[in-house]
N, C-alpha and C positions, 0 to 999 in steps of 0.2 A: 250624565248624572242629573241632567234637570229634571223635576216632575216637569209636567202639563201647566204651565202659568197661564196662558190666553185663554176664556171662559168662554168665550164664543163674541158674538153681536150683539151690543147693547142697544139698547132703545135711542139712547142721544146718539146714535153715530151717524155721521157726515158721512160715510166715501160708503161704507158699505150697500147701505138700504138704498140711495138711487142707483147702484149697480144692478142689485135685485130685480128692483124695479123693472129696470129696461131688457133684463132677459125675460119676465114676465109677459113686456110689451112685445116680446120678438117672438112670443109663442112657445117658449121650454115650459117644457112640464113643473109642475112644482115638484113632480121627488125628483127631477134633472135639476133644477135651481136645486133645491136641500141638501144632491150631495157634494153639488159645489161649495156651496156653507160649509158643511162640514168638512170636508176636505179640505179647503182654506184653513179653516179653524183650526186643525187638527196640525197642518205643516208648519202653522205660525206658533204653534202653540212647543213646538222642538226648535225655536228660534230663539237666538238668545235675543232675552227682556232688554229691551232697553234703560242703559244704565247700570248694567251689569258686569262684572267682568269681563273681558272678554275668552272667546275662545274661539276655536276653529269650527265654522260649521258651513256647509257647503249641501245644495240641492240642485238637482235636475228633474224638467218635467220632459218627461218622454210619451209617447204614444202615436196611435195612426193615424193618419191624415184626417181631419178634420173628427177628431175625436176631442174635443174641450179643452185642450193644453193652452190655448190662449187665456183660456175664461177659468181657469183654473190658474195660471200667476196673474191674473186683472184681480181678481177675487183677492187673490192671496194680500196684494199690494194696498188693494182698498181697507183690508182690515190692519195691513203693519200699518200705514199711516196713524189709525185711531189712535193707536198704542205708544205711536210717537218715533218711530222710521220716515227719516225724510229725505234720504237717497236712496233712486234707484236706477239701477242700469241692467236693461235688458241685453241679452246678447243673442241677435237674431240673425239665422241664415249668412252664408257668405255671396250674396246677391240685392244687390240694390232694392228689386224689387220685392223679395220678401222682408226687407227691413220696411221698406214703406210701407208695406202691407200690417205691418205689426205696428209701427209708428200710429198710420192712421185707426186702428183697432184700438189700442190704446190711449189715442188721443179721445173718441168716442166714446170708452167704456168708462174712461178715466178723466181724463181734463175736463172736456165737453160738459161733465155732469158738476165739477166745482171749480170752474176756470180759474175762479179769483185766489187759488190756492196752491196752483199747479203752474213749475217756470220747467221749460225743458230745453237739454243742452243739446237737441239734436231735432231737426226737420220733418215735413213729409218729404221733400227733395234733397235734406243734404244729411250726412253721416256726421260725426262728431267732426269737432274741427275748433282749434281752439283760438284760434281770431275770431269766434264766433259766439263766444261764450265769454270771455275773460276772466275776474281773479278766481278762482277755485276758491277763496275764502269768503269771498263776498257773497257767495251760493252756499256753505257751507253752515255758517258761524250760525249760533245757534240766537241771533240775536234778529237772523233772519228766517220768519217762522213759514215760506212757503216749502212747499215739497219738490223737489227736484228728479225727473225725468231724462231719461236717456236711451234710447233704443240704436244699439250698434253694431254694427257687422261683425262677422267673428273673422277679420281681417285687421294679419300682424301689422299695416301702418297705420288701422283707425284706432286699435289696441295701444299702440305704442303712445298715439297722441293722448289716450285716455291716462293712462300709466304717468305720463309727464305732467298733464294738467296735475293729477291728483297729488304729484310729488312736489306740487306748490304749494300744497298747502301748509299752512302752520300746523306742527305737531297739537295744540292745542284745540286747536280747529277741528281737525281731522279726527281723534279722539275721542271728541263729547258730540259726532255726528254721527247716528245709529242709521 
């Protein structure tokens, strides 16, 4: 029942335009780059606003092998941050090396381009793990204005660990964190 809230890419935005940027420098076309934009735009924009009530809302990126599904949730993530989304956890492959692979894509498309804004709870070499991360509130609380990263196997004991950090947190906490 939401309209369409997310307008697209603003002129002041931080995470999007050096994204752009570096698919330009990598050689994609500009209507390859545009309908990333929009597609991003478009799947954020069925997302619930930040600060809104909540509700259930759930997406999947599917397609073939090297068909843009990376650079299509990179995209998607560089524009929820603008908007004020500052957790996010990927869930990639159940194979070490395709989480690395997505970790390090990520780190590149993502951190790389505003390090000083981006904390991540998971590695290029290790999976989530929570002696490695500690208080779930202290990454969370909205008093801490960086964005938070996670790229994690689709494996029940790195799921489970993710599940328990999260269930530390304070209902307050966890809450007013979009």
């Amino acid at each position: 029942g939401l309209t369409d809230w997310y307008p697209g890419p603003q002129e002041d935005d931080r995470f999007w335009p050096p994204l752009r940027r570096l698919l330009e420098e990598k050689g994609w076309s500009e209507d390859v780059v545009q309908s990333v934009d929009d597609a991003s735009s478009k799947v954020l924009s069925h997302m619930q606003p930040p600060g809104v009530g909540s509700f259930s809302t759930r997406g999947l990126v599917l397609g073939y092998v090297q068909s843009g599904k990376k650079t299509n949730f990179t995209g998607l993530i560089s524009k929820a941050v603008e908007v004020g989304y500052k957790f996010f956890i990927v869930l990639s492959g159940v194979h070490n090396k395709l989480r690395a692979q997505t970790q390090a894509r990520l780190y590149d498309e993502l951190v790389a381009l505003n390090t000083e804004h981006w904390i991540s709870v998971t590695q290029l070499d290790s999976d989530f793990r929570i002696s490695g991360v500690g208080n779930v509130d202290a990454f969370l609380t909205a008093n801490y204005d960086h964005k938070v990263l996670g790229v994690v196997k689709k494996n029940m004991t790195v799921l489970t660990r993710l599940r328990d950090w999260l269930r530390g947190a304070s209902e307050t906490v966890l809450a007013a964190c979009p």
